[in-house]
N, C-alpha and C positions, 0 to 999 in steps of 0.2 A: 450579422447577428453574433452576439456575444454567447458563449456559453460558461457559466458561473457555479462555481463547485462552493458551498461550504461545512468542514468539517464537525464534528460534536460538539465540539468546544465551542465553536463558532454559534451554535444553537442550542448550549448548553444550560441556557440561564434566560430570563425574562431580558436584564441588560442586554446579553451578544443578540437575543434577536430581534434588541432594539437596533443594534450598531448594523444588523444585516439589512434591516430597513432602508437604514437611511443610505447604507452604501447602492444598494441593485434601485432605489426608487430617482435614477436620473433622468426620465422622459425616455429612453432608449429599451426598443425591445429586446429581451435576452431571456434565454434558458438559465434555471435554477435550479442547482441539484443539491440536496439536503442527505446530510446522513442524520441516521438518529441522535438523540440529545446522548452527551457525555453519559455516560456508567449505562446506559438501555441497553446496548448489545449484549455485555459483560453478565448484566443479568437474567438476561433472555436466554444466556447461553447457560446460565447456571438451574436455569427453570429444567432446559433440555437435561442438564446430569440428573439433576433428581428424576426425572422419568427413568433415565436409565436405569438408574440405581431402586427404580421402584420405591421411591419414596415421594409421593402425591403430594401429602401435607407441607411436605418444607418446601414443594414447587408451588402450591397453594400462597403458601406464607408470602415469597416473595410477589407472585402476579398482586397480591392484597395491596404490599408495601407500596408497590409501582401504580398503582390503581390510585393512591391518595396520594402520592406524591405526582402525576399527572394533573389532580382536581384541581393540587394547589400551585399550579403553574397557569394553569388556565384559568384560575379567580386572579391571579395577578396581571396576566396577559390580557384578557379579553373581558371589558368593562360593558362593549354591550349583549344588554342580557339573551336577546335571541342568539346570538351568535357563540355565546357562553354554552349555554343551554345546547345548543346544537351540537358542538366539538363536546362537550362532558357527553354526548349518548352517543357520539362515533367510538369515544375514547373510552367508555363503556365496553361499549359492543366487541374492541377488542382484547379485553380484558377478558369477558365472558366468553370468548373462544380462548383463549389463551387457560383456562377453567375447564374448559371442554378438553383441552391437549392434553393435561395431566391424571385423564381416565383411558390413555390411548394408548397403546404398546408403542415402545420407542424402535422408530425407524430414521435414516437420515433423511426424510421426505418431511418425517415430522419435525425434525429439529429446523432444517431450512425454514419449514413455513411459521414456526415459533419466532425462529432470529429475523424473518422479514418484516414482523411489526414493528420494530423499532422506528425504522422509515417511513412505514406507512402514516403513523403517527406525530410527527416531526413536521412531515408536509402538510398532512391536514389542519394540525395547526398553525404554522406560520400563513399558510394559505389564507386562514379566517382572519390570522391577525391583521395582514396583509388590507383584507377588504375591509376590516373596520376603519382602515385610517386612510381608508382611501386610497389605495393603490390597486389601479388594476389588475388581478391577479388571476389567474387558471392554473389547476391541477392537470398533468398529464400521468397518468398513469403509469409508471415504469413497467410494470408487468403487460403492456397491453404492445409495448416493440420491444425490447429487450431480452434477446434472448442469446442462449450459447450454442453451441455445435458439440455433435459426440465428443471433438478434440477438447470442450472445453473454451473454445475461442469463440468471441465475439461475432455473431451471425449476421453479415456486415450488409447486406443485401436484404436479408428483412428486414433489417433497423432502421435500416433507409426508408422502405415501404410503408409499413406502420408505424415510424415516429412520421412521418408525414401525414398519414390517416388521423392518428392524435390530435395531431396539431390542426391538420383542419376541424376534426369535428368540435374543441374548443372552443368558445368563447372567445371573439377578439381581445385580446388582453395587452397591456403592457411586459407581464410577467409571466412567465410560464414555468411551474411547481413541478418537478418530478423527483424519484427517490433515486438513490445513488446504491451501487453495493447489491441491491436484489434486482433478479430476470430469472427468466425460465429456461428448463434447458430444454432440452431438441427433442424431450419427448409430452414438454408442456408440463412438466411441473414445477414446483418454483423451486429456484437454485439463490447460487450468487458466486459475486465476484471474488470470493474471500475477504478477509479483512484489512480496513483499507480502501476497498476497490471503489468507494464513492469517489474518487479519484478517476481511477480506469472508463467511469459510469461516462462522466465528464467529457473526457477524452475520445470515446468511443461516437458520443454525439455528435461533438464539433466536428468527427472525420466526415459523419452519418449527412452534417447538413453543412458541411464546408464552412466552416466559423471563421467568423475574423480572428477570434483570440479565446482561448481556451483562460480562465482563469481559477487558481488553484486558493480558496484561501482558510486557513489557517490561527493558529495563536501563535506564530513566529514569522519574525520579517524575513520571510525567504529560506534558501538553502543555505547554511552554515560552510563554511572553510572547513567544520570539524564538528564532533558529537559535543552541542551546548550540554548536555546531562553529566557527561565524563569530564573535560575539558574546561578548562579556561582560556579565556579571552579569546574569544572565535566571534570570526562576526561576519555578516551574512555576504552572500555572492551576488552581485548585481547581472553577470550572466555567464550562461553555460551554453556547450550548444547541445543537440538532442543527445548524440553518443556521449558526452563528458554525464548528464543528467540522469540515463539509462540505467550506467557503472555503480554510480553512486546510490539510485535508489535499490537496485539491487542485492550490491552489496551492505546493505543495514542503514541508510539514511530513513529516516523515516517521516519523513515528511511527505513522500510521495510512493505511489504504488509502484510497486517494478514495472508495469508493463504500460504505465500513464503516457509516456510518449510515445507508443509502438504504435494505435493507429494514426496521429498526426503528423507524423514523424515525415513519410513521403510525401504529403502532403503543404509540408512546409506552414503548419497552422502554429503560431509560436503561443507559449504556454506559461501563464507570468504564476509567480506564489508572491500572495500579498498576506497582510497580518488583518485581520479583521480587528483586531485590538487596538490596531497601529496601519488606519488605510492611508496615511500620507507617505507611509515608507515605500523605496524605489520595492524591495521585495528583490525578487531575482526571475530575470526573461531566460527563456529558454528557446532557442532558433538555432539555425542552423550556421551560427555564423563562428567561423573557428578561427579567428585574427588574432586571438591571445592565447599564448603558449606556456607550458609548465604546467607546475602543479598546481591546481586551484582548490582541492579540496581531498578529504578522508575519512571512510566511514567505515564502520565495522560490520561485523556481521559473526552473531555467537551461535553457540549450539554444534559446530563442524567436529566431524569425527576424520582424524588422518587414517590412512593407510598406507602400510610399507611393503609391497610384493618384492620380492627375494626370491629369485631362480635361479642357478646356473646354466639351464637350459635356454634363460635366452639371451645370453652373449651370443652376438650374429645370429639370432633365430629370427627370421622373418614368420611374423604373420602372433608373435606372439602377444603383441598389444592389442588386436585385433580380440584374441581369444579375452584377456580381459574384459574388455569393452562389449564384448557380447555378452559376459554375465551381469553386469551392469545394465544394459538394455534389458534384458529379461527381468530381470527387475523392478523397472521401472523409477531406477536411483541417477540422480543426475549428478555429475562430477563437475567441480566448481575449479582446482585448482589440480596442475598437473605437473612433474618434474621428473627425469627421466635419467638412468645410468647405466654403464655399462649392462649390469647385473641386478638392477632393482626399477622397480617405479613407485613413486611416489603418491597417491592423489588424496583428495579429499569429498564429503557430502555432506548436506547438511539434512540430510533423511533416513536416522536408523530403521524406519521400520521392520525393510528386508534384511536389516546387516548381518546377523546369526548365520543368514541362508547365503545370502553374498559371500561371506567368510567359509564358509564349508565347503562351496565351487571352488574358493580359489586354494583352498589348503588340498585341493587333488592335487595341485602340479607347483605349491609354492610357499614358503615361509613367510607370514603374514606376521605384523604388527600392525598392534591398533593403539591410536591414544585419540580421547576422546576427552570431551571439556576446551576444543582448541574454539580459536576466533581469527577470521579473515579481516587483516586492515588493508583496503585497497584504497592507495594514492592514487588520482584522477586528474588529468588535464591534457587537453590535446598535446599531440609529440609528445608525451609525458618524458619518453624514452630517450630524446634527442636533446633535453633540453641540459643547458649549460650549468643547472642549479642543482640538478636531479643529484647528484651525486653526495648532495649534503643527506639526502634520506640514509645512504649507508652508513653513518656515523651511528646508526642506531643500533650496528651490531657489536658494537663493543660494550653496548650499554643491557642488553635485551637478550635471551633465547631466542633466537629465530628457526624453528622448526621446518618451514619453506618460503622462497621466491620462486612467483611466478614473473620473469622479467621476458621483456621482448615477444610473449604474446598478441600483444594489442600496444599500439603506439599510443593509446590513451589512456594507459592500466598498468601500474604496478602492485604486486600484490604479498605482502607477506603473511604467514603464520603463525600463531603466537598461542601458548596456553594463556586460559579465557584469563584466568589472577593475574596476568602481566598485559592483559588490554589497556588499563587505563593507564599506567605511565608509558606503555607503546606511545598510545595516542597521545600523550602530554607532552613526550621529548620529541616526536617529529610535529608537533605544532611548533616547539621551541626551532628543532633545527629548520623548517623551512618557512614558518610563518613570520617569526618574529626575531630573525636575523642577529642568533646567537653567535658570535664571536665564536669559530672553532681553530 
């Protein structure tokens, strides 16, 4: 069995969930995972600020807007009348809770179960659309296996259990409905994956029930060489293996969730991105197969704040990165890039919250700079390190600030630093010097 992700965009519109029809309705059974329709989250999440902010009426305002703009998706979608009728009192119903949330003190218990309708809603309708046209279809409830552990990770052993429970107590179906992005966490209230995570939703199943193919899709033919938004003339990857895929969504691809291949990954379950706009295109596979070498691709990643520790004390001081790295952990800040000198270290994060308190540990025993506003470009391909071509990426520093390299870390990662205003021609000149075989 197949497991089949598709994103907002993908069920953004009466069209794309005609185009999702016709793609999952081949006679073959398979799992279907739906995120919310395009802008739902966005405003779901903006219902939650007005709660915070204690303003009811302009969270009111918006539940109204999304309330008619649901009715008039569903009088376009769904021509027969019980079935119309039916999805308009679901799609009601949660509206009128969602009515009910903006008389309730804001907590993050309430915001989750706010941003969980968007899915809730997505599925139930393409579900109805689904049966009107004749396609087998069943809902499975995401909340009913889905769930996470205090760490946060995917609860891999219940998932198992109770998406199996779903799935029997079902309806023999062709199709089977579930939502992406929301689960419960480990003390049974509803959570999620972050955003994105219908992705992760995806992934986590296929490991749940051993899938033939995981597949990711999308409004782009696959993973890009390069960021289509910044960039010109990038064009897509026909394949990556899981570590090349990992790097990239990681580091600011965003076409996939950071953690989309972490459970199939030992699993060996390969993970295709197809375009739902465009299903004749190859898209780009994703397995474990690393036969091609270099640099395949480049992604950024904004919002990173540097930092520069400055000590005398630890020339030949054993044990003093250690002391760093312990304020960091206490924290609860992750360091993404690292570089190291006699007398200084280098790193970076892309999580100010604790930084003030991080910065005041470390100014006990050391001279700190901060520059903040920087962006991580990390160049990706197996060997990346080893490869014969690699060496045209440094042409970029006669061209560019280069704040840090992180090199010979990872044989499939180069990484450099950049203030975020010199991102896009970053990224425009090493498309030039490795992609399209500028004359140097």
């Amino acid at each position: 069995m197949k497991v089949l992700k598709f994103g907002g965009t993908s069920v953004g519109s009466v069209e794309n969930i005609c185009n999702v029809k016709n793609i999952i309705n081949d006679g073959e059974k398979k799992v279907v995972v739906l995120s919310a329709m395009s802008g739902t989250t966005n405003q779901l999440v903006a219902i939650s600020k007005h709660i915070l902010d204690n303003k009811a009426n302009e969270a009111i305002d918006i539940v109204n807007n999304l309330h008619t703009a649901y009715f008039n998706v569903i009088d376009q979608l769904l021509t027969n009348t019980s079935l119309n009728k039916e999805v308009k009192a679901y799609v009601s119903s949660i509206f009128n809770l969602l009515v009910e949330c903006t008389a309730k003190p804001y907590s993050i218990t309430l915001e989750n179960q706010i941003v969980a309708q968007g899915e809730l809603l997505s599925t139930y309708m393409v579900n109805a659309y689904l049966n009107q046209e004749g396609v087998s279809s069943a809902l499975l409830p995401a909340l009913s296996f889905m769930r996470i552990d205090a760490a946060k990770d995917p609860d891999i052993n219940y998932i198992k259990e109770h998406f199996k429970s779903a799935y029997n107590k079902a309806e023999d179906s062709q199709i089977y409905i579930t939502q992406g992005f929301i689960c419960l966490d480990h003390t049974g209230d509803i959570s999620n994956l972050q955003r994105g995570g219908s992705d992760y939703t995806a992934t986590i199943i296929g490991a749940a029930i051993h899938a033939e193919e995981v597949q990711i899709w999308t409004d782009i033919d696959g993973m890009h060489n390069n960021d289509p938004r910044y960039v010109e003339n990038t064009r897509p990857i026909s394949n990556l293996s899981f570590e090349e895929a990992a790097e990239l969504a990681y580091f600011g691809a965003k076409i996939l969730h950071p953690q989309t291949v972490t459970p199939v990954r030992s699993l060996n379950i390969p993970v295709r991105l197809k375009n739902t706009m465009n299903p004749e295109a190859y898209g780009t596979l994703i397995n474990d197969d690393h036969s091609e070498i270099g640099v395949k691709a480049m992604a950024a990643k904004d919002g990173i704040t540097a930092i520069k520790i400055k000590s005398g004390r630890m020339l030949q001081a054993h044990g003093f990165l250690r002391k760093v790295f312990e304020i960091f952990e206490i924290y609860e800040t992750s360091i993404d890039m690292i570089t190291t000198s006699e007398v200084a270290v280098s790193l970076t994060i892309d999580d100010n919250k604790n930084l003030n308190k991080i910065l005041a540990e470390l100014e006990k025993f050391a001279t700190i700079e901060v520059d903040k506003d920087q962006s991580i470009i990390c160049l990706v391909g197996h060997s990346v390190v080893n490869h014969q071509e690699t060496y045209k990426l440094f042409q970029i520093l006669q061209d560019v600030k280069i704040r840090m390299i992180s090199y010979g870390g990872s044989n499939n990662n180069i990484s450099l630093l950049v203030d975020t205003k010199n991102k896009i021609n970053t990224l425009q000149k090493l498309n030039n010097y490795l992609f399209e075989l500028v004359t140097l």
